[in-house]
C-alpha positions, 0 to 999 in steps of 0.5 A: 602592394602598391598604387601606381599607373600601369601604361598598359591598362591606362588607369592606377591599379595595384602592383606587386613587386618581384626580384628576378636574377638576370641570365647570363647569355649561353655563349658568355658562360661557356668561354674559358676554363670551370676554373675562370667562369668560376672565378668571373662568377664570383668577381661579378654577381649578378644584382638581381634586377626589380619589377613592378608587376600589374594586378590587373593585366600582368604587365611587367616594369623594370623598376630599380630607380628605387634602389632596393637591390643595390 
């Protein structure tokens, strides 16, 4: 856990990371063959993205300056 200022409570509160895999929009994946999503699929994985979650109200912050996912 971590000490950092959360906007939305307005003081320094603890935060709890999370790693979350971004979806892929409906119309994207149903364009072309199985064959050529597989194939973009495996091209292009998708980075999981982090956030920084609030202990004391839930709020959520995309966090990837850091670098821990790349």
């Amino acid at each position: 856990m971590h000490i950092r200022y959360c906007e939305a409570c307005n003081q320094e509160t603890e935060h709890k990371e999370a790693a979350r895999a971004p979806r892929t929009p409906r119309s994207a994946s149903t364009q072309g063959t199985p064959r050529e999503q597989a194939n973009e699929a495996q091209a292009y994985p998708a980075r999981p993205k982090s956030y920084i979650i609030c202990q004391e109200c839930g709020n959520e912050t995309l966090d990837n300056e850091e670098g821990a996912f790349r």
